[in-house]
Backbone as numpy.savetxt, mean C-alpha at the origin, in Angstrom:
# Nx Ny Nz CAx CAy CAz Cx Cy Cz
10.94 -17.89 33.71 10.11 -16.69 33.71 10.98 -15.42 33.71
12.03 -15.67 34.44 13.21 -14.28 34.56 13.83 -14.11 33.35
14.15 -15.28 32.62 14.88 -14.88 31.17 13.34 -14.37 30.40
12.46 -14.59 30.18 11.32 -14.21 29.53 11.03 -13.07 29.92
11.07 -12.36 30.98 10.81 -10.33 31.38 12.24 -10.01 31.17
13.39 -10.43 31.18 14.57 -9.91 30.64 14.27 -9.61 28.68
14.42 -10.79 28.59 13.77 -10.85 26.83 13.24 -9.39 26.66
12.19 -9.03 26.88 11.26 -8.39 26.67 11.44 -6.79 27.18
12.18 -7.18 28.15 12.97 -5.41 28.47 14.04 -5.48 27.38
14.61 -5.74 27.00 15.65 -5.81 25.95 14.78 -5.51 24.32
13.86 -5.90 24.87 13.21 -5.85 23.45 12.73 -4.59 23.20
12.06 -4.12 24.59 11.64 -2.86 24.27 12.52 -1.77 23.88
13.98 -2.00 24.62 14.78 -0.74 24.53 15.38 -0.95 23.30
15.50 -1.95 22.48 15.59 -2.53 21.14 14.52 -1.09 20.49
13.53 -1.56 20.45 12.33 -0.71 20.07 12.68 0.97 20.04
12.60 1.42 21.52 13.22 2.52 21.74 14.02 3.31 20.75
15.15 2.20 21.05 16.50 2.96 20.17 16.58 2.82 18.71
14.94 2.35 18.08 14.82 2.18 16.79 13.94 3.37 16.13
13.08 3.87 17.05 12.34 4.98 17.34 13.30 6.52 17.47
14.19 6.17 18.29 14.96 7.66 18.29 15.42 7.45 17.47
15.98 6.60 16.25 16.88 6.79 15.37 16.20 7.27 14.06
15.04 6.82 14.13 14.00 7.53 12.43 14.24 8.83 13.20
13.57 8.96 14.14 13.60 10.69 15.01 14.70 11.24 14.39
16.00 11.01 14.98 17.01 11.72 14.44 17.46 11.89 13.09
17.49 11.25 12.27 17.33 10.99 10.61 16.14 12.08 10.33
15.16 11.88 10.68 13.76 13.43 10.33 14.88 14.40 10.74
15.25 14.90 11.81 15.55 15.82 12.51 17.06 16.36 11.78
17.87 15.64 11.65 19.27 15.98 10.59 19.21 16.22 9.07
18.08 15.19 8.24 18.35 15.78 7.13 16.59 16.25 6.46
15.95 16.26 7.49 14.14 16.32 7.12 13.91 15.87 6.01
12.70 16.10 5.33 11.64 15.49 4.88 11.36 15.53 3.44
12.19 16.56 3.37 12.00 17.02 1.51 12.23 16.73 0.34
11.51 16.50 -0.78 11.72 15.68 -1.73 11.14 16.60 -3.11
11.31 16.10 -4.18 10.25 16.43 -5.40 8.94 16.64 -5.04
8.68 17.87 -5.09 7.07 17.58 -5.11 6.17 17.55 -3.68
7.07 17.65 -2.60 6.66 17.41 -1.11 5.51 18.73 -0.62
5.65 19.66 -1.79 4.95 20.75 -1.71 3.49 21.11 -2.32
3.45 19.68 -2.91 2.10 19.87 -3.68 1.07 18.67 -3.26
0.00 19.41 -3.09 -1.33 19.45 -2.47 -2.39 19.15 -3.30
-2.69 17.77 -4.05 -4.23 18.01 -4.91 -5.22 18.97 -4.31
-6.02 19.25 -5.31 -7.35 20.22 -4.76 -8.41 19.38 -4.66
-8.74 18.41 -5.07 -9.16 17.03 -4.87 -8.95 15.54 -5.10
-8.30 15.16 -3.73 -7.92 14.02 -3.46 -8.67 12.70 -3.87
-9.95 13.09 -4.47 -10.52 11.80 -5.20 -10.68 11.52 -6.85
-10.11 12.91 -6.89 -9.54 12.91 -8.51 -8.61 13.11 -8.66
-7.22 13.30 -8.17 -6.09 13.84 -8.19 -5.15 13.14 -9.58
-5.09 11.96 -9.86 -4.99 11.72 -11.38 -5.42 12.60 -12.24
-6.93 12.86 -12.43 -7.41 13.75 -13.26 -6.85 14.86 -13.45
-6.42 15.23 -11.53 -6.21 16.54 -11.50 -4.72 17.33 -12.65
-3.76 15.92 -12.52 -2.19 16.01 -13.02 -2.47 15.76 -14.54
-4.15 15.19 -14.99 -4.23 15.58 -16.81 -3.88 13.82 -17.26
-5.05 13.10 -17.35 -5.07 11.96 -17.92 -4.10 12.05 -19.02
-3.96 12.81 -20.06 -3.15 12.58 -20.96 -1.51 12.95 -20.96
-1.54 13.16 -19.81 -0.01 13.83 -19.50 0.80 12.57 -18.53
0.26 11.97 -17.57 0.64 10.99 -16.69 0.55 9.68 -17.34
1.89 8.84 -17.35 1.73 7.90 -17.66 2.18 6.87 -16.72
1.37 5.61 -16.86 1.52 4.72 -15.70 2.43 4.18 -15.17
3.71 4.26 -15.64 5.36 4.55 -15.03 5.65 5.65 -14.21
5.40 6.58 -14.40 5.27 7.68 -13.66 4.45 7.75 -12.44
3.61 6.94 -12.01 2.85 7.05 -10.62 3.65 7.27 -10.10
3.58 7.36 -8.57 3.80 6.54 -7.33 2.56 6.64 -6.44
2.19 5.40 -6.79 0.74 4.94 -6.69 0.54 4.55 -4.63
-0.24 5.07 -4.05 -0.36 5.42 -2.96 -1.34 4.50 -2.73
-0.91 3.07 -1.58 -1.63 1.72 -1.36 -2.10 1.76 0.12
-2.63 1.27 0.67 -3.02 0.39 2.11 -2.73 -1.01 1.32
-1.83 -1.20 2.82 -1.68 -2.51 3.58 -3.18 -3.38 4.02
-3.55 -4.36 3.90 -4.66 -5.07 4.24 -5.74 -4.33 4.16
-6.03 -4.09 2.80 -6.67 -3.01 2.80 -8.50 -3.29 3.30
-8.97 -4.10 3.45 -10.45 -4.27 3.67 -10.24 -5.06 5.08
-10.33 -4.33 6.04 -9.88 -4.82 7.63 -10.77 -3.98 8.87
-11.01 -3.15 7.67 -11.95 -1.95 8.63 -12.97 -2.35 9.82
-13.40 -3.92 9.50 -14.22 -4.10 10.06 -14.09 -5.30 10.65
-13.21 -6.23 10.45 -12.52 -7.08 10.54 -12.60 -7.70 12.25
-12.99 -8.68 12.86 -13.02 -9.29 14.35 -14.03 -9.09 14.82
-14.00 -9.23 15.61 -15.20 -8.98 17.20 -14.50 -7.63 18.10
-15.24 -6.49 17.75 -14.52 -5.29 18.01 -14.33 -5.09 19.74
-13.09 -4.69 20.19 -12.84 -4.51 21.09 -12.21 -5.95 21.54
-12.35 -6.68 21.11 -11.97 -7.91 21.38 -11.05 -8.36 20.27
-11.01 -8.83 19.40 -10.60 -9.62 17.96 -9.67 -8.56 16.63
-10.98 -7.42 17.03 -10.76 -6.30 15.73 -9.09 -5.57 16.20
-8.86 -5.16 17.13 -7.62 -4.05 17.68 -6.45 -5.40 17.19
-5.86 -6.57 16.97 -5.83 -7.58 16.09 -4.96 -7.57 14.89
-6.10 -7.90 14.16 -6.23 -7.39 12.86 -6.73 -6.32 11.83
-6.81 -5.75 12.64 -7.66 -3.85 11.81 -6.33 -3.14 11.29
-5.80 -3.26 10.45 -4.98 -2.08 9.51 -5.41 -1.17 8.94
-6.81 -0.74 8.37 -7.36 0.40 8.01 -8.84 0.86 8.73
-9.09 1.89 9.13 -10.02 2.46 9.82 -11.26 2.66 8.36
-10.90 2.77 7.34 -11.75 3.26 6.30 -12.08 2.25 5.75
-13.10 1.80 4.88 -13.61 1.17 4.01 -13.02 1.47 2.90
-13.03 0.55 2.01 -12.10 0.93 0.42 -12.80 1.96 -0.26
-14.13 1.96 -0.30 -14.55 3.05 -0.97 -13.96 4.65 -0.77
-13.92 4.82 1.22 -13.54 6.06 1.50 -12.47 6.16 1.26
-11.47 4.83 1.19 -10.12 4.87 0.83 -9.58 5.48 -0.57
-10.32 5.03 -1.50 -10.38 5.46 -3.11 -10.57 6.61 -2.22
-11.73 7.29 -2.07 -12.31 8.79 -2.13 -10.64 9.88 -2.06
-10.14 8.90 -0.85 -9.00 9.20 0.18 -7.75 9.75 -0.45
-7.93 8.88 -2.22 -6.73 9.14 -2.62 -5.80 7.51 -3.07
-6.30 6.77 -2.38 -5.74 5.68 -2.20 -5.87 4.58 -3.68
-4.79 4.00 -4.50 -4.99 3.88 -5.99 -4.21 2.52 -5.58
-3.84 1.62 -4.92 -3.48 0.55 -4.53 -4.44 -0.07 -3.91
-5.16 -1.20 -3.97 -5.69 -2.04 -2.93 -5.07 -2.81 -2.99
-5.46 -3.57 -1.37 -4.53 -5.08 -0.96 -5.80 -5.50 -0.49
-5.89 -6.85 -0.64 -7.08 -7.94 -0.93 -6.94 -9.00 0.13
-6.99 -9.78 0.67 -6.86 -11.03 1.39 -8.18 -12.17 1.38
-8.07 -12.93 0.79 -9.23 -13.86 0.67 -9.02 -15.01 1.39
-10.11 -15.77 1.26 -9.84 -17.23 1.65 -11.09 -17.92 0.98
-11.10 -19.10 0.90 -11.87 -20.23 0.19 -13.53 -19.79 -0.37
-13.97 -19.43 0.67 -14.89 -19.30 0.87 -15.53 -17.53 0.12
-14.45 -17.17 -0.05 -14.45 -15.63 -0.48 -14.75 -14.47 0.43
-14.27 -14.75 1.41 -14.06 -13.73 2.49 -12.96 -12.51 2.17
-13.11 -11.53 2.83 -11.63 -11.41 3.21 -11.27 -11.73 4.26
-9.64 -12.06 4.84 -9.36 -12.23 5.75 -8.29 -11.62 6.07
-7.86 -11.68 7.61 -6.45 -11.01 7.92 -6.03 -12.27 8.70
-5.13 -13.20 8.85 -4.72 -14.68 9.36 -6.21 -15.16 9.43
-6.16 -15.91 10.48 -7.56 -16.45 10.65 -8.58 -15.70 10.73
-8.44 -14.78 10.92 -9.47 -13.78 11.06 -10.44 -13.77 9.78
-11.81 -14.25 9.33 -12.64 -13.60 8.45 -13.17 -12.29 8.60
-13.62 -11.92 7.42 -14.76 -10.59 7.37 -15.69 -10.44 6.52
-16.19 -9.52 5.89 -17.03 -9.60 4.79 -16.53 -10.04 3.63
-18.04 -10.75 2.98 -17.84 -11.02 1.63 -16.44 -10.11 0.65
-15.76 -10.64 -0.22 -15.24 -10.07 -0.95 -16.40 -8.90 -1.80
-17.62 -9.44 -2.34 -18.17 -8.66 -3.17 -17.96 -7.20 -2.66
-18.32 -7.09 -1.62 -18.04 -5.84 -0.72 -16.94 -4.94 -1.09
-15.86 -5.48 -1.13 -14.99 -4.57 -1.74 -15.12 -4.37 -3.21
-15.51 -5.16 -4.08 -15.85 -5.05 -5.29 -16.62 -4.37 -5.94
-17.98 -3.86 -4.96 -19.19 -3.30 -5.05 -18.34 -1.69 -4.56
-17.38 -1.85 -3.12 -17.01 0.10 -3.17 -16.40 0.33 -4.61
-15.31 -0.98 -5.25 -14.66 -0.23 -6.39 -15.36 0.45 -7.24
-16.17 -0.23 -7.91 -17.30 -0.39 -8.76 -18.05 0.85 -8.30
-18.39 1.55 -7.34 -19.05 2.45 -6.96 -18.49 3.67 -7.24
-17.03 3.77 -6.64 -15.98 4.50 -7.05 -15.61 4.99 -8.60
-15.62 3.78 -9.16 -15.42 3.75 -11.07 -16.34 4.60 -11.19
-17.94 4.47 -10.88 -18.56 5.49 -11.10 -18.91 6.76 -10.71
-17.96 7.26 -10.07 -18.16 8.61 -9.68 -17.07 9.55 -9.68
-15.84 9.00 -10.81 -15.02 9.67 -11.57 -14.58 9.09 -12.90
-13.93 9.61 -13.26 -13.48 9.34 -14.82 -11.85 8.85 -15.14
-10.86 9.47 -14.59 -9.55 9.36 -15.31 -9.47 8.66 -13.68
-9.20 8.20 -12.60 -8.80 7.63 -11.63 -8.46 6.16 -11.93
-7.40 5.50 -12.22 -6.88 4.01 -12.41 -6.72 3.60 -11.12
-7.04 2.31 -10.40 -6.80 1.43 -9.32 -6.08 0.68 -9.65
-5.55 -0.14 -8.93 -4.60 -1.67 -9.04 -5.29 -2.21 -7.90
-5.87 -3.24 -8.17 -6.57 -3.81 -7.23 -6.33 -5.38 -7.14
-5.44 -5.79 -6.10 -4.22 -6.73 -5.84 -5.05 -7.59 -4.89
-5.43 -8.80 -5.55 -5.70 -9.63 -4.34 -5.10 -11.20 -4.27
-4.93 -11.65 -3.14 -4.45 -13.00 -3.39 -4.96 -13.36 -1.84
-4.39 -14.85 -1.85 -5.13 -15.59 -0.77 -4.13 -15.77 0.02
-5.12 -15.50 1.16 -4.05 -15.51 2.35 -3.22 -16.33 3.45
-2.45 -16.45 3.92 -1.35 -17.50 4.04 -2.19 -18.41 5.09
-1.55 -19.71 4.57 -2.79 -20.88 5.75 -4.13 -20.72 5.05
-4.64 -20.30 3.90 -6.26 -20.65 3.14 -5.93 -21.11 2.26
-7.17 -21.82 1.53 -7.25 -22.26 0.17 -7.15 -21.58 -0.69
-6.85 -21.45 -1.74 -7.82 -20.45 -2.94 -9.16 -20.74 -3.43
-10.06 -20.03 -3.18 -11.51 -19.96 -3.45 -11.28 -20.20 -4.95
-12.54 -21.13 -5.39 -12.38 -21.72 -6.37 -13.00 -20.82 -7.87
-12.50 -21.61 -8.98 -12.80 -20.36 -10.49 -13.06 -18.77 -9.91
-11.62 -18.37 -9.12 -11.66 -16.70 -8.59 -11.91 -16.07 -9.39
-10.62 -16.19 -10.31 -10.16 -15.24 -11.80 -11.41 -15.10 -12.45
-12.34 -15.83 -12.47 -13.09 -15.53 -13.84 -14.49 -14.88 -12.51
-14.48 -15.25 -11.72 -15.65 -14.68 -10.64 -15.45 -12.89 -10.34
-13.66 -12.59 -10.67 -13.34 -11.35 -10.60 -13.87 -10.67 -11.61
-13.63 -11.13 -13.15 -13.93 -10.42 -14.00 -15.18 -10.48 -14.51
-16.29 -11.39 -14.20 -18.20 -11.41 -14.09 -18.09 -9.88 -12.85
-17.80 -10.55 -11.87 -18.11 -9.09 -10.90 -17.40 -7.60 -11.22
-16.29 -7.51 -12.04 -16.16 -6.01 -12.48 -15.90 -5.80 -13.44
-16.70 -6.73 -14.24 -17.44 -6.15 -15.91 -15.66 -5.95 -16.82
-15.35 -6.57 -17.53 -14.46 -6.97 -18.71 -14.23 -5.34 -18.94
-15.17 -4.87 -19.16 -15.09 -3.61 -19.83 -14.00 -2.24 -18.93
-14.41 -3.40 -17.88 -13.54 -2.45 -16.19 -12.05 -2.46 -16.31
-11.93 -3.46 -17.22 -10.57 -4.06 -16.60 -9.31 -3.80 -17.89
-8.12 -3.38 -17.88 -7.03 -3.19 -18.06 -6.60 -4.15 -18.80
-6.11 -4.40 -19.97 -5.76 -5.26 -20.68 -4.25 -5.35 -20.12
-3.50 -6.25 -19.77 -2.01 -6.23 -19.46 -1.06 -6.81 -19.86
0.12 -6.01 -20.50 0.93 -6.41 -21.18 1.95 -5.73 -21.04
3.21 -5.47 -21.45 4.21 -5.03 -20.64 4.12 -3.62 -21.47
3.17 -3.11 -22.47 3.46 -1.91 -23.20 2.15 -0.64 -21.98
1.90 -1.61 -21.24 0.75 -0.55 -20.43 1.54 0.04 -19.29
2.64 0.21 -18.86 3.52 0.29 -18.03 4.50 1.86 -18.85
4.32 1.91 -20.39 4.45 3.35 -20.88 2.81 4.02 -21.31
2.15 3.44 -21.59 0.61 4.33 -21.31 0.15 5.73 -20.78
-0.36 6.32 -21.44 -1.22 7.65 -20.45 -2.03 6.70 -19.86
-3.26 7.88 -18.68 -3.83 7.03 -18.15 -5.01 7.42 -19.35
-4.98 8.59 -19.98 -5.52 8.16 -21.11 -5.60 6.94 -21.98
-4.94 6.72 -22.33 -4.69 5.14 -23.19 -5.21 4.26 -22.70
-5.27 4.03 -21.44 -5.93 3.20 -20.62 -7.47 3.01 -21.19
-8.12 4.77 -20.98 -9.85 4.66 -20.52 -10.31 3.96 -22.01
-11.68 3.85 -21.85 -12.34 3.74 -20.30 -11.64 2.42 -19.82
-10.95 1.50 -19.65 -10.83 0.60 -18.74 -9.63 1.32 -17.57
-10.05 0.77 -16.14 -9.29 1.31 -15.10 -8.99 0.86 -14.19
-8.93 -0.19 -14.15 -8.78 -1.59 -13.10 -7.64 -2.25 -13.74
-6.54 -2.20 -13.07 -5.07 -3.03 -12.75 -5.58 -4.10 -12.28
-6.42 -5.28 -12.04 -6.41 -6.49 -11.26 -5.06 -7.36 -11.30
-4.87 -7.88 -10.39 -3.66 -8.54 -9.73 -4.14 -9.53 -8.96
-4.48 -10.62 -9.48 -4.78 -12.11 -8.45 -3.73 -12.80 -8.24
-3.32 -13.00 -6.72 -2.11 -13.85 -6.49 -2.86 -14.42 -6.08
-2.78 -16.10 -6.84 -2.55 -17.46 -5.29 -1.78 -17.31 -4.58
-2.59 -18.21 -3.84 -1.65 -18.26 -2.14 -0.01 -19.38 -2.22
0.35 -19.93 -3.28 1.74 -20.22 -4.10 2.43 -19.09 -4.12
2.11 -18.19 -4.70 2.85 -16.63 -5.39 4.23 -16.05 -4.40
5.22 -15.89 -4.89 6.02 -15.73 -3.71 6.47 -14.03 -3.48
6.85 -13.99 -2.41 7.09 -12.16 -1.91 8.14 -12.34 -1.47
8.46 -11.25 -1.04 9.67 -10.27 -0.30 9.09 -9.72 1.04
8.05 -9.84 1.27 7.43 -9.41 2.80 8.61 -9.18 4.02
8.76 -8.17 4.19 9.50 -8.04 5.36 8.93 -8.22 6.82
9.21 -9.14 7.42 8.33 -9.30 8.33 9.14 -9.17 9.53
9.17 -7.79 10.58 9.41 -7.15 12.03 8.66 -6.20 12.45
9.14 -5.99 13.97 8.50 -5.23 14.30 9.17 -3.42 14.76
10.57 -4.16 14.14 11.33 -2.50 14.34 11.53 -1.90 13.40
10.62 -0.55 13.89 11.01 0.20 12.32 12.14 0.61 11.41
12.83 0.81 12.12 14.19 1.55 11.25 14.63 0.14 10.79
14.80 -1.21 11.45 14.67 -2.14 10.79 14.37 -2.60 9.44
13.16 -2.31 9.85 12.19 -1.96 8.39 12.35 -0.99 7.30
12.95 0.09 8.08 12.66 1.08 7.19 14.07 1.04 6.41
15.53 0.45 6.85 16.67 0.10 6.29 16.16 -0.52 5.48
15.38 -1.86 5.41 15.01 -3.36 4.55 14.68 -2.80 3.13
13.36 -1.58 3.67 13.04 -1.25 2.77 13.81 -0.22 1.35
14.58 0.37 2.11 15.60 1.46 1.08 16.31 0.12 0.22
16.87 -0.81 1.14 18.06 -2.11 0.46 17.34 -2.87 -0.48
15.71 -3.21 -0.84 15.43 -3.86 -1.56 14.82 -2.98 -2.63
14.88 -1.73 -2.55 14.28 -0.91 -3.74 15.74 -0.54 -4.36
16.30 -0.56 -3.71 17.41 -0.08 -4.60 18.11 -1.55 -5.54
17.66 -2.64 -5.44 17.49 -4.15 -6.10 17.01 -3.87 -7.50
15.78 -2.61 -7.48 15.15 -3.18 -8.75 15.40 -2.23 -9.63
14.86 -2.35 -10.62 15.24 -1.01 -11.97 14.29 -0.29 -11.68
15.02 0.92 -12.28 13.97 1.82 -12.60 12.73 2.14 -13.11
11.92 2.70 -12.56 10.30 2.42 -13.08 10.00 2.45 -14.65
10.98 3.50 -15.47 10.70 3.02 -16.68 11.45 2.12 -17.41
12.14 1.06 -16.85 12.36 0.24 -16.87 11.77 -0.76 -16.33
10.61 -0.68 -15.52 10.03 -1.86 -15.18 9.05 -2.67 -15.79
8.75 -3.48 -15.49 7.63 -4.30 -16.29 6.09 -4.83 -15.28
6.39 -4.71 -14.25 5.99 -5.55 -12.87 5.77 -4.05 -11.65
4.89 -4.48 -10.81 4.97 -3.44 -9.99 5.01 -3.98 -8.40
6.10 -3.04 -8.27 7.16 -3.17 -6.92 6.18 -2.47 -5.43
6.15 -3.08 -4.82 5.63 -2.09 -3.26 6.36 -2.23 -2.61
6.60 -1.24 -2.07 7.20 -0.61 -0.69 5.95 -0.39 0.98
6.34 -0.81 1.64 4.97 -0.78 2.67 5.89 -0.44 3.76
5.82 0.77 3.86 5.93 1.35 5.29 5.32 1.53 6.24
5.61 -0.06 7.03 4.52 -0.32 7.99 5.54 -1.66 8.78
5.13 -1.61 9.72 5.50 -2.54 10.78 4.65 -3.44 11.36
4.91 -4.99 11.84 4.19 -5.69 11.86 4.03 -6.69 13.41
3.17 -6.56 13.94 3.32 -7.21 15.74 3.62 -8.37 15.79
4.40 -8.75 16.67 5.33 -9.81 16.51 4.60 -11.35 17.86
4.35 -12.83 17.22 3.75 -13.21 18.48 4.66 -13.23 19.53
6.22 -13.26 19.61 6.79 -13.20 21.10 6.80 -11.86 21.41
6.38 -11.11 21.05 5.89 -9.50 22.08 5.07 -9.43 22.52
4.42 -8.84 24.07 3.33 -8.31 24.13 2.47 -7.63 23.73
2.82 -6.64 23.07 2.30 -5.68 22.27 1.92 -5.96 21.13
0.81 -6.74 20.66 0.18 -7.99 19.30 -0.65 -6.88 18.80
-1.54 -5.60 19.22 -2.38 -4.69 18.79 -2.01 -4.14 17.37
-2.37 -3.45 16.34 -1.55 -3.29 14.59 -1.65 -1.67 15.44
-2.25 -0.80 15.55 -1.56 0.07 15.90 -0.90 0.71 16.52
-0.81 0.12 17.92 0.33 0.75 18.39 1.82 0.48 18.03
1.93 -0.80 17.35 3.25 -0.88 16.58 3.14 -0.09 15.83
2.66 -0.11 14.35 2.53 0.10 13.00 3.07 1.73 12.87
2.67 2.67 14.23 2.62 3.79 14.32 4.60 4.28 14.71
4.78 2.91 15.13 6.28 3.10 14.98 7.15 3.60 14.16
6.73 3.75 12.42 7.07 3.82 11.47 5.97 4.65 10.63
4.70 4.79 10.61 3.66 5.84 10.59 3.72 6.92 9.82
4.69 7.42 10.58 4.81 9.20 10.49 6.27 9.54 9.63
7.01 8.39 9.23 8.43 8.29 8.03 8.05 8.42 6.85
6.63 8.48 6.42 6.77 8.04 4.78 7.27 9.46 4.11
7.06 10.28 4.99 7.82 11.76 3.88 9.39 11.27 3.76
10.01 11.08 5.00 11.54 10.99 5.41 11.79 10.04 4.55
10.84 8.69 4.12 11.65 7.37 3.18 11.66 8.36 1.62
10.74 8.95 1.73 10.75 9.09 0.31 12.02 10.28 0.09
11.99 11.04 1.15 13.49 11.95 0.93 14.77 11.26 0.75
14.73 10.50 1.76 15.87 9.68 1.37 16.05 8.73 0.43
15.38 8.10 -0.51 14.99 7.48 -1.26 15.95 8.24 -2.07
15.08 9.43 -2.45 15.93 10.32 -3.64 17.51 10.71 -3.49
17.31 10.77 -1.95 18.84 11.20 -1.33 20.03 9.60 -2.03
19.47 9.18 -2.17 20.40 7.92 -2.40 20.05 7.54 -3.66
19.34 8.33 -4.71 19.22 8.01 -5.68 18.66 6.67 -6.14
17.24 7.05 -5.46 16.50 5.67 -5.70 15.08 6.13 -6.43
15.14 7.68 -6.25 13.77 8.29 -6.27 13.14 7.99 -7.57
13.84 7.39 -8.80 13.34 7.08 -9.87 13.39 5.14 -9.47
13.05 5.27 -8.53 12.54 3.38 -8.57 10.99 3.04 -7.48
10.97 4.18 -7.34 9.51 4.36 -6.30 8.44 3.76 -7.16
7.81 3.08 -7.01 6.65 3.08 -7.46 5.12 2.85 -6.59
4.91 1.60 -5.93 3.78 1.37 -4.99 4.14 1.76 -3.24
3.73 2.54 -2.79 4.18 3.19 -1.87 2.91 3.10 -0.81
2.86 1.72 0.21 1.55 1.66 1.08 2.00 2.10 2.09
0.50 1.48 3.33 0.59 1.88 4.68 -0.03 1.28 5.09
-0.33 1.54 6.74 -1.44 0.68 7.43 -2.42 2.12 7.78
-3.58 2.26 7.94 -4.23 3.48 8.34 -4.10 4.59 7.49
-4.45 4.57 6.48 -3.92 5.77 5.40 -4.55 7.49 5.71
-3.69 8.50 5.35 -4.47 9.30 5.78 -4.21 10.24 4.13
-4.64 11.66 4.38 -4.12 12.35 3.22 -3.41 13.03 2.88
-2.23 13.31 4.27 -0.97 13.20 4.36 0.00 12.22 2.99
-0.25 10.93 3.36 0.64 9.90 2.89 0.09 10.11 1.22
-1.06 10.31 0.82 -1.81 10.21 -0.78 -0.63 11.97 -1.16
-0.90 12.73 -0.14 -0.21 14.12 -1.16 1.22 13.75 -1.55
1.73 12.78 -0.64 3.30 12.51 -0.83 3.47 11.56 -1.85
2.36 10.80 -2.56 2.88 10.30 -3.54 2.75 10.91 -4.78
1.16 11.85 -4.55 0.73 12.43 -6.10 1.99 13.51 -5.77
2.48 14.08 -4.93 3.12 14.80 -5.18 4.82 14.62 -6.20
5.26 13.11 -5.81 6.21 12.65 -6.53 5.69 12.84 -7.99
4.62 12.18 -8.02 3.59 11.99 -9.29 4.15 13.14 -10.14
3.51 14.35 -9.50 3.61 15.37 -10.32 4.52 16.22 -11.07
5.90 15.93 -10.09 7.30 16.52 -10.18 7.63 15.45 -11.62
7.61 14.11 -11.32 7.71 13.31 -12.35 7.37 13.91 -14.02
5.76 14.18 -13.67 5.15 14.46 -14.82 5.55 15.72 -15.24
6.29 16.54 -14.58 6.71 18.26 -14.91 7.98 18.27 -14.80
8.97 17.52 -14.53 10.23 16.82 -15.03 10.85 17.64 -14.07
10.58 17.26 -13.07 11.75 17.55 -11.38 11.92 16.87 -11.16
11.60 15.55 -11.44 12.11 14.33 -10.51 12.64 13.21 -11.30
């Protein structure tokens, strides 16, 4: 029992000294990047806003949630504090700014977060779909796969594209990656079905600067966005660990939270800023959406 509360004081001041160190990194070289200065005038069109025919889909840096349909996720107060990574529903999330979804299914067509079920998938399908209709130039990537320890729910792929209409959906091939998002319309749906086979790079801790090192070392791995073919995420977010006490998603997650201006400064600082592309979170706010359209934009007006 004494080595197990030793553990765990060690762990925390582990924690601690992972915390003052993003601190000091903000504090020595701050926050500033391409574009850190610009503000859509509306965050639920903000594509539109940068000119469908001017932005092309290399040029994002497309602004995601982590687990993204969780909002509602457990037996609240009990189950939900858990597994809850986003406070919003995908719909408000789109509204939000948010042009990444993350999906989690299981057999049955839930979503899930580990064991945890929640609502029907249609649910998220029905906010996209709701969303599609109540703008015009806005493209999603809407990424789902099954989640670790489930089955894959059976004939998905073709259950995806009955539920968001052929006409929704993005033809993909490696020439849509130089595209306006003009070129695109009307189709505006990126779908991305991973089985639960599909393999990642998931960084999985609970210390941020940890994390937030992992993350600079594996973006700087890949090519450059117009050079890419495939799309890369970055998730600045931290993840509760079962030998910690502290198992709740936000009071970790918040460990790392409040960096996404600082990754993306430094990003550029190290000359990575042309390899950014999917840039999530856990809890999204509209903070984190201005910092990507804002890369967005410098991109598209040739600062960055």
């Amino acid at each position: 029992m004494g080595a197990f509360f030793s553990k765990q004081v060690d762990r925390r001041k582990l924690v601690n000294t992972e915390k003052r160190a993003l601190s000091t990194r903000l504090s020595s070289s701050g926050d500033s990047f391409p574009g850190s200065d610009y503000h859509p005038a509306d965050r639920k069109r903000w594509m539109a806003e940068l000119g469908a025919d001017r932005v092309r889909v290399h040029q994002v840096v497309w602004p995601g949630t982590h687990d993204s349909a969780t909002d509602k996720i457990g037996v609240p107060l009990v189950t939900h504090p858990f597994a809850q990574c986003q406070s919003m529903s995908v719909y408000e999330q789109l509204c939000t700014g948010t042009r990444v979804i993350d999906v989690r299914v299981q057999k049955e067509r839930r979503v899930c977060h580990g064991i945890l079920p929640s609502y029907p998938v249609d649910v998220v399908l029905d906010d996209v779909k709701r969303f599609l209709g109540e703008t015009e130039s806005e493209v999603i990537v809407l990424e789902l796969r099954t989640e670790f320890g489930h089955e894959d729910p059976p004939e998905f792929a073709k259950f995806l594209v009955d539920k968001l209409g052929e006409e929704n959906l993005v033809l993909q091939d490696e020439a849509v990656f130089h595209k306006t998002i003009a070129e695109l319309l009307p189709r505006r749906v990126i779908c991305v079905w991973k089985p639960r086979k599909s393999p990642g790079n998931w960084i999985d801790t609970d210390l941020p600067e940890t994390k937030f090192e992992s993350n600079l070392k594996f973006l700087g791995q890949q090519p450059p966005v117009a050079d890419r073919r495939f799309f890369y995420r970055v998730e600045n977010t931290v993840t509760p660990q079962a030998d910690n006490p502290v198992l709740c998603v936000w009071p970790v997650t918040k460990r790392i939270h409040g960096y996404a201006h600082l990754f993306i400064a430094e990003a550029f600082a190290k000359g990575l800023g042309d390899k950014l592309q999917v840039f999530s979170t856990d809890f999204i706010d509209g903070d984190f959406v201005d910092a990507c359209a804002g890369v967005t934009q410098a991109r598209v007006e040739g600062t960055a």
